[in-house]
C-alpha positions as CSV (number, residue, x, y, z in Angstrom):
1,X,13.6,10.1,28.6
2,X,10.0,11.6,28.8
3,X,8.5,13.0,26.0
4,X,5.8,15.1,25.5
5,X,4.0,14.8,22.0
6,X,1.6,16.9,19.7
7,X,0.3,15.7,16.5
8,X,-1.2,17.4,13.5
9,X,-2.5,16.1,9.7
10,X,-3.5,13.5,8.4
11,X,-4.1,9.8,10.3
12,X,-0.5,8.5,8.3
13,X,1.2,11.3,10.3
14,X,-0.6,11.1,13.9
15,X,0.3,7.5,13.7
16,X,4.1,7.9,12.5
17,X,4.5,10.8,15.4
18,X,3.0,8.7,17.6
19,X,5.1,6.0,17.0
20,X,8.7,8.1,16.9
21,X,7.4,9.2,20.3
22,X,7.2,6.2,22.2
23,X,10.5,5.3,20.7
24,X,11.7,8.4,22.7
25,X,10.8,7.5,25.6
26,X,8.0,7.5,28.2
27,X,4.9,9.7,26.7
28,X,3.6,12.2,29.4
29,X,0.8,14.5,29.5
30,X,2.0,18.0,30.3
31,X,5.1,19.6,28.7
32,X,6.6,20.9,31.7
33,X,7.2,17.1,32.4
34,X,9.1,16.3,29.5
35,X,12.6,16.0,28.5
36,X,12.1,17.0,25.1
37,X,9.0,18.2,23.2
38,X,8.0,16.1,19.8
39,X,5.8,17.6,17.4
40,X,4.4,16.0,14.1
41,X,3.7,19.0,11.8
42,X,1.2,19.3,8.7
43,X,1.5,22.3,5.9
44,X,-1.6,20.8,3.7
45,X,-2.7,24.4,3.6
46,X,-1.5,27.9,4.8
47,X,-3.3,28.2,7.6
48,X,-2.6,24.6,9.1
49,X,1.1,25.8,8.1
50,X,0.6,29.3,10.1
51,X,-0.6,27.5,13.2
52,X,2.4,24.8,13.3
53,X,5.2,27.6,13.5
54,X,2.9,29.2,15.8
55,X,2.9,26.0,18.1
56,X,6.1,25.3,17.9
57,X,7.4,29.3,19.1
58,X,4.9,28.4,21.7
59,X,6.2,25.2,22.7
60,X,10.0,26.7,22.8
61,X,9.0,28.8,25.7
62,X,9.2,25.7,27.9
63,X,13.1,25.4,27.2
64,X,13.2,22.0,26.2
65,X,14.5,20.3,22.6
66,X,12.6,20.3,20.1
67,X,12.0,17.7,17.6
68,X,9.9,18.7,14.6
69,X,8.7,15.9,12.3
70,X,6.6,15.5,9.5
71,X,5.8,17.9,6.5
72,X,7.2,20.9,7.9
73,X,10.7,20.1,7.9
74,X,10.0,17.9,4.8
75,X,8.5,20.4,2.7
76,X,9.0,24.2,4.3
77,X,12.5,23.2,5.9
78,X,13.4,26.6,5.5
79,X,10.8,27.8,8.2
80,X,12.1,26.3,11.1
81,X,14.8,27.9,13.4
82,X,18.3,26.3,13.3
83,X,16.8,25.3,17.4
84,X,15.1,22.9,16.5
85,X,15.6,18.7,15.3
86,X,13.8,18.6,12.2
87,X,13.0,15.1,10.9
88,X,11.3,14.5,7.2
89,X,9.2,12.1,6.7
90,X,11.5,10.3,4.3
91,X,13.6,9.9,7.2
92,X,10.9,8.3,9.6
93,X,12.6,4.7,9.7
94,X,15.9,6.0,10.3
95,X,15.0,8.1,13.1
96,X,16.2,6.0,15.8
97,X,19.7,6.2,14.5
98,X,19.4,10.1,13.8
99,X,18.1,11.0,17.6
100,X,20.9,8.5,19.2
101,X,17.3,6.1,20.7
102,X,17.7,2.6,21.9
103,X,14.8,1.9,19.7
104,X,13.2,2.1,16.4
105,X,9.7,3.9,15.8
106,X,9.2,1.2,12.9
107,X,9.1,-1.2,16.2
108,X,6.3,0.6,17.6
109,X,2.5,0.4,16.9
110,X,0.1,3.4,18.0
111,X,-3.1,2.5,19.3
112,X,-5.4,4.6,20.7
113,X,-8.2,3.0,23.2
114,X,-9.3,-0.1,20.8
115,X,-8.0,1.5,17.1
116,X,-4.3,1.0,15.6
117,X,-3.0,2.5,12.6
118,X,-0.4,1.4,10.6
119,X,1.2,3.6,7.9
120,X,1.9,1.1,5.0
121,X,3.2,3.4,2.7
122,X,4.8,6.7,2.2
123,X,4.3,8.8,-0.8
124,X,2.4,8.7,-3.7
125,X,2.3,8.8,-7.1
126,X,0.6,11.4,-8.3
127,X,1.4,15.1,-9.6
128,X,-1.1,17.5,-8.7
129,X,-0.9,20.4,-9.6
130,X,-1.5,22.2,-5.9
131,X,-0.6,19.4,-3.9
132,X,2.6,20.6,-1.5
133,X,2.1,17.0,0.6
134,X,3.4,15.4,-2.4
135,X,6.7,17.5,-2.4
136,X,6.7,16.4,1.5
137,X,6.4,12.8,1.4
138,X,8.3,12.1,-2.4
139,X,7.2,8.9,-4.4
140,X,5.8,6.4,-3.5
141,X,7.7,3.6,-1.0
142,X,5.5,1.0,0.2
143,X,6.7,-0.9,3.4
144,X,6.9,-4.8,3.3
145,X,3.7,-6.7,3.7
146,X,6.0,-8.8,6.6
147,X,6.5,-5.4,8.7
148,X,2.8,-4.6,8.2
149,X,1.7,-8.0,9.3
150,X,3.9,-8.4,12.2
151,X,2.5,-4.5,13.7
152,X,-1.5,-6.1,12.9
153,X,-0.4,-9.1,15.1
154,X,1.3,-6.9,17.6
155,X,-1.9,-4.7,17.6
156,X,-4.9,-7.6,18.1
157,X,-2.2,-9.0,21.2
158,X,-2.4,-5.3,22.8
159,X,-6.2,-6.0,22.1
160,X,-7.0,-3.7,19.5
161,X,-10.2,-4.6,17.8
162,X,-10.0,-1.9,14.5
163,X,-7.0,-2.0,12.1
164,X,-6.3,0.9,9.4
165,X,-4.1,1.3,7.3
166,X,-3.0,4.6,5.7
167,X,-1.0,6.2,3.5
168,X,-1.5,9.1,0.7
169,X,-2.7,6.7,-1.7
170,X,-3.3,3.3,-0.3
171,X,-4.4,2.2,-3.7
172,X,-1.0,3.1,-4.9
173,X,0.3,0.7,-2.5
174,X,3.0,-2.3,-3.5
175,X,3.7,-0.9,-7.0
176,X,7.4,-0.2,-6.2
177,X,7.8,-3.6,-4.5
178,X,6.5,-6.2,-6.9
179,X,2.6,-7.0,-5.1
180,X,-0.6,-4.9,-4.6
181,X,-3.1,-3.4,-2.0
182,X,-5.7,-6.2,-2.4
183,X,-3.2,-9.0,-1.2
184,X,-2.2,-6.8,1.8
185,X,-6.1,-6.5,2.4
186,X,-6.2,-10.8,1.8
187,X,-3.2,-11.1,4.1
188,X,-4.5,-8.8,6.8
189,X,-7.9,-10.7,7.0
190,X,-6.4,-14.0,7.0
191,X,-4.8,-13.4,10.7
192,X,-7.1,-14.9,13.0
193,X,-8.7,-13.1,15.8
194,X,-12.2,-10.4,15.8
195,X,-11.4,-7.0,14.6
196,X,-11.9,-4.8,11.6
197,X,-10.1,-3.7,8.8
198,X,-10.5,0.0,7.8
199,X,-8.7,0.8,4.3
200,X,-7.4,4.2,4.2
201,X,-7.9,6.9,1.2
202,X,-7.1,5.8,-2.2
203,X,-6.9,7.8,-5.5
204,X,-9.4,7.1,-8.0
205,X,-6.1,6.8,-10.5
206,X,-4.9,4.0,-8.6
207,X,-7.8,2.3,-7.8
208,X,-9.7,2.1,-11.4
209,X,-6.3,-0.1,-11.8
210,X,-7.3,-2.6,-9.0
211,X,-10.7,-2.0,-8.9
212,X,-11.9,-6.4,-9.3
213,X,-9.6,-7.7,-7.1
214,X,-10.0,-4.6,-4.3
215,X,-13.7,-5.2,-4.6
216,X,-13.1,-9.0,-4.1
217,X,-10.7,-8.4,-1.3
218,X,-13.6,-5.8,0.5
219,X,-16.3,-8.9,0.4
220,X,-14.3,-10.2,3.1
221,X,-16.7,-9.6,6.8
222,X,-13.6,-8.4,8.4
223,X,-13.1,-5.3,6.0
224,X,-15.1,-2.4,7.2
225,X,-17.5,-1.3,3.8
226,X,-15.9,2.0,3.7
227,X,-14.3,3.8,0.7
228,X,-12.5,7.1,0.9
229,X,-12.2,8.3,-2.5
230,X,-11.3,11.9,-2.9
231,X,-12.8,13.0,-6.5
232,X,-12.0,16.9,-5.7
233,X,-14.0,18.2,-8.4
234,X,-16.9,17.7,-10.2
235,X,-15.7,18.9,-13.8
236,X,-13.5,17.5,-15.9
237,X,-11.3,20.7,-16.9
238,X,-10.8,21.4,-13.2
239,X,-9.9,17.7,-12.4
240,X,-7.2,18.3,-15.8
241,X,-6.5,22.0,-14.4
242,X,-5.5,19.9,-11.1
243,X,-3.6,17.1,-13.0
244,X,-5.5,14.1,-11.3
245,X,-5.0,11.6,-14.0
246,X,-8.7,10.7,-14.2
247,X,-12.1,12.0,-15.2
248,X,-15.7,12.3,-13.1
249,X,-16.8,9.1,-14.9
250,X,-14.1,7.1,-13.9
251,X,-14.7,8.0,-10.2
252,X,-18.3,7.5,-10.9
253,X,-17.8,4.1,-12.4
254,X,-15.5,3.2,-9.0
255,X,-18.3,4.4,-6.7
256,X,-20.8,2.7,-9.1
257,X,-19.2,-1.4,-8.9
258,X,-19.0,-0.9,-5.2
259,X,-22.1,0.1,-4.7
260,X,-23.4,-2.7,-6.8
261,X,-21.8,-4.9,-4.5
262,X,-21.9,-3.2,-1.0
263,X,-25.4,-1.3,-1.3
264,X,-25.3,0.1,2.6
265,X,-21.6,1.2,2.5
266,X,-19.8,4.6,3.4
267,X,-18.7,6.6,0.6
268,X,-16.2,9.3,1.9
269,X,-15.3,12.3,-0.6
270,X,-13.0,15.1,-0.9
271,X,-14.1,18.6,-2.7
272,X,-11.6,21.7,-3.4
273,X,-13.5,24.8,-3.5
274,X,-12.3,27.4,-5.5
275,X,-9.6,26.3,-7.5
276,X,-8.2,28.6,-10.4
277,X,-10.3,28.4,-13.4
278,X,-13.2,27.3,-11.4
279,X,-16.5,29.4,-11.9
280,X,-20.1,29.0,-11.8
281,X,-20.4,26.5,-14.4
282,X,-17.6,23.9,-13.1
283,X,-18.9,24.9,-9.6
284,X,-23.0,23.5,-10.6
285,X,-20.9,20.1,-12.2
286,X,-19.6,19.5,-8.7
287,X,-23.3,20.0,-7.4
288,X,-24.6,17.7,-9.9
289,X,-22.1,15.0,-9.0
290,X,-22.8,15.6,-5.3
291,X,-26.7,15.3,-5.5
292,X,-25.8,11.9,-8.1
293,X,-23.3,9.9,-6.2
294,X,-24.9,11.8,-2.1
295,X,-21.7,10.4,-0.4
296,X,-22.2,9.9,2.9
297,X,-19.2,12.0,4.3
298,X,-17.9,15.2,2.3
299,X,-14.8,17.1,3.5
300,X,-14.4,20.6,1.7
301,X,-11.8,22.6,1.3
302,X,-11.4,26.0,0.3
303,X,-8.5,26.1,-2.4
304,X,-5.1,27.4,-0.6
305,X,-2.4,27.9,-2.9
306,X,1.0,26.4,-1.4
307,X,4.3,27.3,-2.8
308,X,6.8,25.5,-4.9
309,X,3.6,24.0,-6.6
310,X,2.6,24.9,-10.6
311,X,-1.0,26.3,-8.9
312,X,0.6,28.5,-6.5
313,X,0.5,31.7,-8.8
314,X,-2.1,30.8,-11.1
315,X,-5.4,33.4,-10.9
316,X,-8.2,32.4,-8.1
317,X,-12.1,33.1,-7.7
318,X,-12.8,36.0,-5.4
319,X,-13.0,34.8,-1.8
320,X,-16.8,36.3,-1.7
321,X,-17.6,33.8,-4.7
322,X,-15.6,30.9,-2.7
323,X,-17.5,31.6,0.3
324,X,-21.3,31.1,-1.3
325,X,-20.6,28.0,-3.4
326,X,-18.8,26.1,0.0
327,X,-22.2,27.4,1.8
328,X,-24.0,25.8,-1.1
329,X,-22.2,22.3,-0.8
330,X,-22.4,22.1,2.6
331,X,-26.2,22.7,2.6
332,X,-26.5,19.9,0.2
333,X,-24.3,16.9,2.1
334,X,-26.3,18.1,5.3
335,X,-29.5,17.4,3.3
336,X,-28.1,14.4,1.9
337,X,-26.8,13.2,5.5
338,X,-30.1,13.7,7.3
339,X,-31.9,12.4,4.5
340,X,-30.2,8.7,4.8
341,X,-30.5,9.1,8.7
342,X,-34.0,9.6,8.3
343,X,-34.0,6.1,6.7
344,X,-32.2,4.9,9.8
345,X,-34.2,5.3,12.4
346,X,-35.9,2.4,14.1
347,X,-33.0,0.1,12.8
348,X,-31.5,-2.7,14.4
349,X,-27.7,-4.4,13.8
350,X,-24.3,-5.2,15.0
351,X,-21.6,-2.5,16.0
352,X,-18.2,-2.8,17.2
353,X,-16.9,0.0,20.1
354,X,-13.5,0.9,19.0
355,X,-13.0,3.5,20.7
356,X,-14.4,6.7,23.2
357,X,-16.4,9.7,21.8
358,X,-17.3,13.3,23.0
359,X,-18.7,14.2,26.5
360,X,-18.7,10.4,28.2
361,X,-19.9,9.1,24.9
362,X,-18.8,5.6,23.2
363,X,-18.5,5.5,19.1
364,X,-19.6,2.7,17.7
365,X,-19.3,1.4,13.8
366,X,-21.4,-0.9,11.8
367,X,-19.6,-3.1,9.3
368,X,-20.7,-0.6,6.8
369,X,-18.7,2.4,9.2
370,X,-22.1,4.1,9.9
371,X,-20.6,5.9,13.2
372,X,-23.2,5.3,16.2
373,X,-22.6,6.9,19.6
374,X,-23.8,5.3,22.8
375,X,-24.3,5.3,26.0
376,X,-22.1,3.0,29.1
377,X,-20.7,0.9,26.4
378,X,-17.7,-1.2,26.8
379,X,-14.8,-0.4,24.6
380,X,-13.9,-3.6,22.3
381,X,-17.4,-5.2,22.6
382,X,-20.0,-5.9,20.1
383,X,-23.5,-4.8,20.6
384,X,-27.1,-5.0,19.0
385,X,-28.6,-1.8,19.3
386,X,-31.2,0.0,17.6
387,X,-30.9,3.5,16.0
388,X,-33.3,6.0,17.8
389,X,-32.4,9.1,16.4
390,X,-29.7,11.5,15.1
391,X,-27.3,14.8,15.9
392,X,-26.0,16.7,12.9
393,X,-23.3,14.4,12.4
394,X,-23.8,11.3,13.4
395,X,-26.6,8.6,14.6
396,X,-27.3,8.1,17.8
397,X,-28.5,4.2,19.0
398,X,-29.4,1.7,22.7
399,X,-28.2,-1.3,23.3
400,X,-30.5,-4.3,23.1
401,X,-27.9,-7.0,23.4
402,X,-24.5,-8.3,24.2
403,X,-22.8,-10.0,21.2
404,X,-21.1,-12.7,22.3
């Protein structure tokens, strides 16, 4: 059977799509091609919601069946045409069974040029108060550290040379089975071969629980110096507002021990913009923490309220108001980024080439996940090289060397 595939969301659900797709069948490029259309949906906000049902009318014009997965069908079921295959996300490993397929997307790894993710979990554990993704993917259900192991082995014999793991909350990872994510992070670096291992977003919640032994487990060389902790707000009756089940010194104190012990790492962040009860005041807390902790990647996100969550109704800042304070944060990371690239420049280390970039280009990653783009690069191979200068997003180095 060929399939064609589109995938939308977060790197968990690109991954499991991926997957359920070359269980299919044959993956081909054009839908005209294909036997039957998959698409992985996302619903995270209204307008990421908007443009899935869009797609997917587009995509019907083609004739073929369609299969629907991910949080679409998982959380906004009642959306989707009665001609179409919806799949939730809880029902990911049994999907072989419910499409009639000769095999099992929890048999497949996806791995694009040198890069394989692995979902490890599904779910989380928290409750926020806006979250819809939480209503799409349920509690938290880890899958066994044996599975995981035997896709990373399955992935370094395909030649990949970066490993990530992902779920909602990796940090959350293991506690419905009895073990924890440091010891998948042990177990993972313990497999012989050269690659990387890049540790997906965790919940400061979570991780203030593990946070000696997963600082322990990061000091391994193999574990990319990269920590994607969403904090969401920099005031503390927002972060309640939101029901994160921490305050800004917690996530401080995270960011502060791994710091102490990585210095050059990459600190990735999360910030809602505009979330009811926000106004000028909590808004200047979140610019305070910003300018404190300068992560060096800050995704923002305007607030959009999603329904069937407590925050769906509850009274927002006008959009005008919205608007200048996500102008404002902006401005500030861009300072901050340019700022540490400024430091960069003239530098010389070791990067890995996972994978391709934009126009020709070859992304490259330091041990502490600094992205590098290159030139005629060979994907999978180590390089010296030495920064020269820097885009708006990302540094820009040569080669001096081979690594061997």
């Amino acid at each position: 059977m060929k399939v064609y595939l589109e995938a939308y969301g977060c790197s968990q659900n690109i991954a499991e799509t991926n997957m359920l797709g070359q269980a299919m069948g044959e993956i081909v490029s054009r839908p005209e091609e294909a036997d039957v259309i998959l698409i992985g949906t996302c619903v995270v906000i209204e307008h990421t919601e908007n443009r899935m049902l869009r797609r997917i009318e587009e995509l019907k014009r083609y004739g073929k069946k369609i299969v629907v997965y991910g949080c679409l069908p998982s959380a906004r079921k009642e959306l989707l045409d009665i001609d179409v295959v919806p799949i939730a996300t809880w029902e990911f490993e049994m999907a072989g069974e419910i499409l009639n397929l000769d095999r099992s997307p929890m048999d497949e790894v996806f791995i694009w040029d040198a890069v394989a993710t692995i979902p490890i979990a599904n779910g989380c554990l928290g409750q926020c108060t806006y979250c819809i993704t939480r209503l799409a993917r349920g509690r938290v259900k880890s899958r066994s550290k044996e599975w995981i192991l035997r896709l990373v082995k399955k992935a370094l014999e395909q030649r990949a040379v970066e490993i990530r793991i992902s779920a909602q909350d990796t940090a959350a990872y293991g506690r419905d089975i009895g073990t924890e994510l440091a010891e998948l992070i042990n177990s993972i670096t313990a497999i012989p071969g050269k690659f990387y291992l890049r540790v997906g977003m965790m919940e400061p919640r979570e991780t203030l629980r593990i946070l000696p032994e997963l600082i322990d487990a990061y000091s391994n060389p193999k574990v990319y110096k990269f920590l994607h902790l969403p904090v969401q707000s920099g005031d503390n009756e927002i972060l309640h507002r939101m029901n994160r089940g921490y305050k800004v010194e917690d996530f401080i104190k995270i960011v502060r021990n791994f710091r102490q012990r990585f210095p050059e790492m990459t600190l990735s962040t999360d910030i809602i913009v505009g979330f009811p009860g926000e106004n000028d005041e909590s808004f200047e807390n979140t610019m305070k923490l910003i300018k404190e902790i300068k992560p060096e990647i800050l995704n923002i996100t305007r607030f959009s309220p999603r329904p069937k969550t407590p925050a769906y109704k509850w009274k927002r800042p006008s959009t005008n108001k919205v608007k200048e304070w996500s102008q404002k944060l902006a401005a500030l990371h861009m300072e901050n980024m340019h700022k540490r690239f400024e430091s960069m420049l003239g530098k010389e280390f070791k990067v890995i080439v996972p994978s391709r970039g934009k126009r020709g280009k070859y992304l490259a990653r330091s041990q502490n996940y600094e992205p590098v783009v290159l030139d005629n690069a060979v994907i999978g191979r180590e390089y010296i090289i030495r920064i020269t200068h820097y885009e708006k997003s990302h540094l820009v180095g040569k080669i001096l060397e081979n690594e061997a």
